[in-house]
C-alpha positions as CSV (number, residue, x, y, z in Angstrom):
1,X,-5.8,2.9,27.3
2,X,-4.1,1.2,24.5
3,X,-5.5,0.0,21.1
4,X,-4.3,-3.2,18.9
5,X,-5.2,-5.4,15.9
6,X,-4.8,-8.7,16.5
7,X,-5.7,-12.2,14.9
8,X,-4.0,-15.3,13.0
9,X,-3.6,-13.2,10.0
10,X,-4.6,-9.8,8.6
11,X,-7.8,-11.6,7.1
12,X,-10.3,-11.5,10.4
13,X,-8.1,-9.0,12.0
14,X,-9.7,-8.0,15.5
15,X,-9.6,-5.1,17.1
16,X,-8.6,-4.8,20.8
17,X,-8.7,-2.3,23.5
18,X,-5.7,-3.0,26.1
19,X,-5.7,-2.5,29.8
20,X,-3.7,-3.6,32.4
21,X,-2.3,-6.1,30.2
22,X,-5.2,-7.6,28.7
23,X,-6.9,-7.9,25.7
24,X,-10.7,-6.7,24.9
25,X,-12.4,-7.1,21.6
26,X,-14.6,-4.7,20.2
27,X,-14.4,-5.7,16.8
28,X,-18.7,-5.0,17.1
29,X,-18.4,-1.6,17.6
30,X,-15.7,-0.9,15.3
31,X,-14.5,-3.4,12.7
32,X,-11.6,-1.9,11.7
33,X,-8.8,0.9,12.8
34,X,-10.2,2.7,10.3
35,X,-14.3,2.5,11.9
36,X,-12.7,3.8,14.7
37,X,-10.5,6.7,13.5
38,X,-13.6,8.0,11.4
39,X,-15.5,7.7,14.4
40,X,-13.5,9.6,16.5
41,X,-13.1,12.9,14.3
42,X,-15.0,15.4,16.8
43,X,-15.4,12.7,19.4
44,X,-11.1,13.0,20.3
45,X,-11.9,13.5,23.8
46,X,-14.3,11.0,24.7
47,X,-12.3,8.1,23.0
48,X,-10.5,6.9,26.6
49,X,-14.1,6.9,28.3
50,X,-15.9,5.2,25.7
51,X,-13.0,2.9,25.5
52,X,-13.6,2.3,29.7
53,X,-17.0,1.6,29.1
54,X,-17.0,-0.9,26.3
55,X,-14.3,-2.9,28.7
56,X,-15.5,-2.6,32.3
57,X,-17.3,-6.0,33.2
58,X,-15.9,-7.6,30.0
59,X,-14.1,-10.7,29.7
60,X,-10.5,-10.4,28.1
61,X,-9.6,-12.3,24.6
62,X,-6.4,-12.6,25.3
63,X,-3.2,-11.3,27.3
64,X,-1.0,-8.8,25.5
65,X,1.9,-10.7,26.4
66,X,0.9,-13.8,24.6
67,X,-0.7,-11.9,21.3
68,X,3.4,-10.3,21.9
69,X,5.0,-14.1,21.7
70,X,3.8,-15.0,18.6
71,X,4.0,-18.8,19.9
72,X,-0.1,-19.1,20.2
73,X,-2.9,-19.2,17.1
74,X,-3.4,-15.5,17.7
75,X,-0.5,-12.9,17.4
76,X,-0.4,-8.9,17.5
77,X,-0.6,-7.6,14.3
78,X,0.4,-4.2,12.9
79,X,-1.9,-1.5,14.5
80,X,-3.1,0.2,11.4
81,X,-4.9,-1.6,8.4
82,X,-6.6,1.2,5.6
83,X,-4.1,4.1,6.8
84,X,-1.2,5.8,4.7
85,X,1.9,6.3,6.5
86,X,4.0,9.6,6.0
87,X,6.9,11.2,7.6
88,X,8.8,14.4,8.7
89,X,12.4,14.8,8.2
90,X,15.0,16.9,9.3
91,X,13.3,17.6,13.0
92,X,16.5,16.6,15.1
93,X,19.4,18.1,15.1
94,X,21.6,15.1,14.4
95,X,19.4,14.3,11.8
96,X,19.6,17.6,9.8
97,X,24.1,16.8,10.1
98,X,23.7,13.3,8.9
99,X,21.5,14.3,6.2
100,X,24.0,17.0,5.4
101,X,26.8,14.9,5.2
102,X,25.2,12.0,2.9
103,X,24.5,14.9,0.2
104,X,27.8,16.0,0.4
105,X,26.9,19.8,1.7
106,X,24.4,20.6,-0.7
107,X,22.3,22.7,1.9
108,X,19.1,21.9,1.6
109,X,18.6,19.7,4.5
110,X,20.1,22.8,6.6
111,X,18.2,25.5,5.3
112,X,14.7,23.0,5.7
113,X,16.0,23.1,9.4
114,X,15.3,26.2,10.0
115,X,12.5,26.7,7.2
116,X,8.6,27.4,8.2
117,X,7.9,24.8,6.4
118,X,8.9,21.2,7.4
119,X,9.7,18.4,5.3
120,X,7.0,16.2,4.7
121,X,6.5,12.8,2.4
122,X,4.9,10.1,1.8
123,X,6.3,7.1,3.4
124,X,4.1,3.6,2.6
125,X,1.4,2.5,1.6
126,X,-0.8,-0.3,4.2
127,X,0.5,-3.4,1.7
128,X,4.1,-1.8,2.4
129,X,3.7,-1.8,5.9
130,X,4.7,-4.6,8.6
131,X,3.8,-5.4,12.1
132,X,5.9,-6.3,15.3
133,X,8.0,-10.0,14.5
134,X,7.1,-9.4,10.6
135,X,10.2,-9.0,8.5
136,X,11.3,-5.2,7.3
137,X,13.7,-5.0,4.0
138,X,16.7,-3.6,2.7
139,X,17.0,-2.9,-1.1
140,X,18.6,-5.0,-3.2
141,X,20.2,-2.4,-5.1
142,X,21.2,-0.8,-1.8
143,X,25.1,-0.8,-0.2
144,X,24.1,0.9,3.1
145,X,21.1,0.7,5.0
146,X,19.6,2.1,8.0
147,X,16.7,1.9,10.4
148,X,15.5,5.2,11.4
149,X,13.3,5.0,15.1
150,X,10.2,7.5,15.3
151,X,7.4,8.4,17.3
152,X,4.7,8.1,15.1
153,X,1.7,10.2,15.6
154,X,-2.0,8.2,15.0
155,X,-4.2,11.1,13.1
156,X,-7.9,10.5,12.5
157,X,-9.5,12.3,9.6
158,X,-10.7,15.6,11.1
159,X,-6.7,15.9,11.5
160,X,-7.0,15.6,15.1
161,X,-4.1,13.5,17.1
162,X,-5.9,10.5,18.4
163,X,-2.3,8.4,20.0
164,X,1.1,7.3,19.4
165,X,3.0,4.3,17.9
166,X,6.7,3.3,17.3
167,X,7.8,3.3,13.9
168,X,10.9,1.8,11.9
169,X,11.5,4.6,8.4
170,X,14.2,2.4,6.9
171,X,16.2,4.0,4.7
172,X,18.8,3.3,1.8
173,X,21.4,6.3,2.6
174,X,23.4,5.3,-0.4
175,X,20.9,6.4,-2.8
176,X,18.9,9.3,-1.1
177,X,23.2,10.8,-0.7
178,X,23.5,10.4,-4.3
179,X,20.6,12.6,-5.0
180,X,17.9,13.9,-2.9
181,X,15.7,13.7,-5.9
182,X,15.7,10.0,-5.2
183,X,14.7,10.1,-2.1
184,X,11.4,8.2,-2.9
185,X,13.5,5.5,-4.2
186,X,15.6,5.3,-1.0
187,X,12.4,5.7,1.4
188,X,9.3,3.9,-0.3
189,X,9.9,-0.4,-1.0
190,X,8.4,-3.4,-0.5
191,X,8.7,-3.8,3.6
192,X,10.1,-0.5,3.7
193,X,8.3,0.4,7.1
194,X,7.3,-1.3,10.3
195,X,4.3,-0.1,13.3
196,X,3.9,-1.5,16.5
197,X,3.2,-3.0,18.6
198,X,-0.3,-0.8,19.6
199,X,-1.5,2.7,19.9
200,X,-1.2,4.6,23.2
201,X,-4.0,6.7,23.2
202,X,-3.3,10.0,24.3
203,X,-4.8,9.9,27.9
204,X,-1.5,7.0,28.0
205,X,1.1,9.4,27.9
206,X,1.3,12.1,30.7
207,X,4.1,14.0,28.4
208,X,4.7,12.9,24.7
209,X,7.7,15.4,24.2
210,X,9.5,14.2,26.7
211,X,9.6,10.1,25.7
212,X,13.0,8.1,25.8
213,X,13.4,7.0,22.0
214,X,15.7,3.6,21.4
215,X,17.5,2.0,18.8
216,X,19.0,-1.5,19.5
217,X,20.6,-3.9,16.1
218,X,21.3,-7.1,16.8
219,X,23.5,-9.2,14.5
220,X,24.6,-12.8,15.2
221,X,22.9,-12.1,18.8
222,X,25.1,-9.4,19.2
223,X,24.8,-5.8,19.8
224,X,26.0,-4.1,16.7
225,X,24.5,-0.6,17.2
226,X,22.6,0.9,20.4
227,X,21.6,4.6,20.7
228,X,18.7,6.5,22.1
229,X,17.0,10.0,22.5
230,X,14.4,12.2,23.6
231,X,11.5,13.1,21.6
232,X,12.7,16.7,23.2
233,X,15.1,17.2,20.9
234,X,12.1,17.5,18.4
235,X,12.5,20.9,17.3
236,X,8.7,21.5,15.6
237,X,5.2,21.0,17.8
238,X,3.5,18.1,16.5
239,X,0.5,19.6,16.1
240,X,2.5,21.9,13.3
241,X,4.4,18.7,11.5
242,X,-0.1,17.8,11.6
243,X,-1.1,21.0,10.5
244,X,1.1,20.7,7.4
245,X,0.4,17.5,6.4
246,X,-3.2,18.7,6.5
247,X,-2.9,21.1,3.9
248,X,-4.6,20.4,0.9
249,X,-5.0,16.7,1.5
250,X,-7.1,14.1,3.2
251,X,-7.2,11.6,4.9
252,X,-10.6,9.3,5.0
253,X,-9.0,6.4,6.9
254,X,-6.7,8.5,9.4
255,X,-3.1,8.6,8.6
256,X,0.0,7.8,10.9
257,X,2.7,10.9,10.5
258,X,6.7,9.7,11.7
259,X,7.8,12.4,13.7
260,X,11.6,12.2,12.0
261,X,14.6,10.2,14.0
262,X,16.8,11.3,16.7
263,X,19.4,8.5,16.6
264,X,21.4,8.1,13.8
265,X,24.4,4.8,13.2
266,X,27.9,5.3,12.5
267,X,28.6,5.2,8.7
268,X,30.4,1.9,9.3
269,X,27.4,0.2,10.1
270,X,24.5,-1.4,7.3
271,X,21.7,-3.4,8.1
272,X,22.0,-7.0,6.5
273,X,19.7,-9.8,6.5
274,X,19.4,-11.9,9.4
275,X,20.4,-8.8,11.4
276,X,16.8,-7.9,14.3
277,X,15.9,-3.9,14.8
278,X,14.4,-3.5,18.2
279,X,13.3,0.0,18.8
280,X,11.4,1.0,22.2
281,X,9.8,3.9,23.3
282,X,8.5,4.9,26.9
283,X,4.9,4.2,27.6
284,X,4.2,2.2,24.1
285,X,6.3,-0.8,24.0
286,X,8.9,-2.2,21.8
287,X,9.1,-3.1,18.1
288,X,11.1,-5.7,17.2
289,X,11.5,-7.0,13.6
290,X,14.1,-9.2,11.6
291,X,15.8,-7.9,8.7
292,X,15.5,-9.6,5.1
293,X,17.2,-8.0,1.6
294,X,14.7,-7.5,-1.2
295,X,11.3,-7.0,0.1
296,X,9.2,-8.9,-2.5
């Protein structure tokens, strides 16, 4: 089973339950991602049944395909609403080099590798997260630009994992290689992070460590970049990267947690407007979104 918002526009956003391609609204048992997340804190396990029963013998809203087109009155939008979004870094292997080589050999990002305790941080807020079509950002003040692709986890508020989503960490890898400290400044901006297109609840994905992660840019309707990976290479469980973020903190809304990225560009290559991210991950979907500079 697979969960969605969808609507004209985030004001009367519906919830949906997908199956088989179609749509189900159940916006009267739950009015928002959030109802639902809250609701399933000790009730994890029942989710994809209760899920079966309010569909079976329902008629379908709408076809996933079409909410996907963005060409009728309704469209999919992002699959969160009241939830933070933060993320782990430094869980691949090529990730930890790249990192390495930004700061110029510093260290850090290779001795966090290896550390009992991951790197965690805050990524956006909801008003600085976008949906599948809607428009992520590169800084303004920014020379080189990157999307980073991640599995994100869907956590409700008794911390326990409820699904997956595809998420877009961009990333400004001019400014977080100057200086780790500004990191924040590279990682959190307007349009800064993209979710989507739904949630695959966990009874939708026979074996989440083992999920085909990719990465396609598109300039001019051209391939510019294309890469992908396994979410095998992950080198933490995810229910550690959770357990962490879970310390000393919470979450009354649920939170998403990126899972880090896998699949890193060449340094010759900088997101600019007009450029399209399309990142795809087995058993979710695809996220596509168009690039704009300056987020506000």
């Amino acid at each position: 089973m697979y969960l969605c918002r969808f609507g004209e526009s985030e004001d009367g956003a519906r919830i949906g339950v997908v199956r088989d391609g179609a749509v189900y609204d159940v916006t009267e048992r739950w009015a928002t991602m959030a109802d639902l997340l809250r609701w399933s804190a000790g009730h994890g396990n029942q989710l994809g049944e209760t899920l079966l029963k309010l569909v079976t013998g329902a008629a379908p809203a709408a076809q996933l395909s079409e909410l996907a087109s963005g060409q009728g009155r309704l469209r999919l939008l992002k699959p969160t609403d009241a939830q933070e979004v933060w993320a782990a870094g430094v869980t691949y292997e090529r990730s930890r080099v790249a990192r390495e080589e930004e700061s110029a050999g510093s260290g850090i990002y290779d001795r966090v590798y290896t550390a009992p305790r991951p790197e965690i941080f805050f990524k956006a807020t909801p008003s600085r997260t976008v949906g599948p079509g809607e428009a992520v950002a590169v800084r303004q003040d920014s020379r080189w630009n990157v999307p980073e692709p991640e599995l994100g986890l869907v956590v409700n508020p008794a911390l326990e994992l409820v699904g997956f989503t595809i998420g877009n960490d961009m990333s400004s890898r001019d400014i977080e290689g100057e200086n780790p400290l500004y990191l924040p400044q590279a990682k959190v901006y307007a349009r800064c992070c993209a979710l989507g297109p739904v949630i695959a609840c966990c009874d939708a994905i026979a074996d989440p460590r083992a999920l085909t992660v990719r990465l396609e840019i598109r300039r001019g309707g051209a391939q510019l970049f294309a890469g992908e990976i396994s979410t095998g290479k992950i080198v933490r469980p995810y229910e550690e990267l959770i357990g962490y973020l879970g310390r000393d903190n919470l979450f009354p809304d649920g939170v998403v947690l990126l899972t880090g990225t896998g699949i890193v560009p060449p340094d010759d290559v900088s997101l600019e407007a007009g450029d399209e991210v399309i990142i795809a991950i087995d058993g979710i979907g695809e996220l596509r979104n168009p690039v704009v500079r300056g987020g506000r």
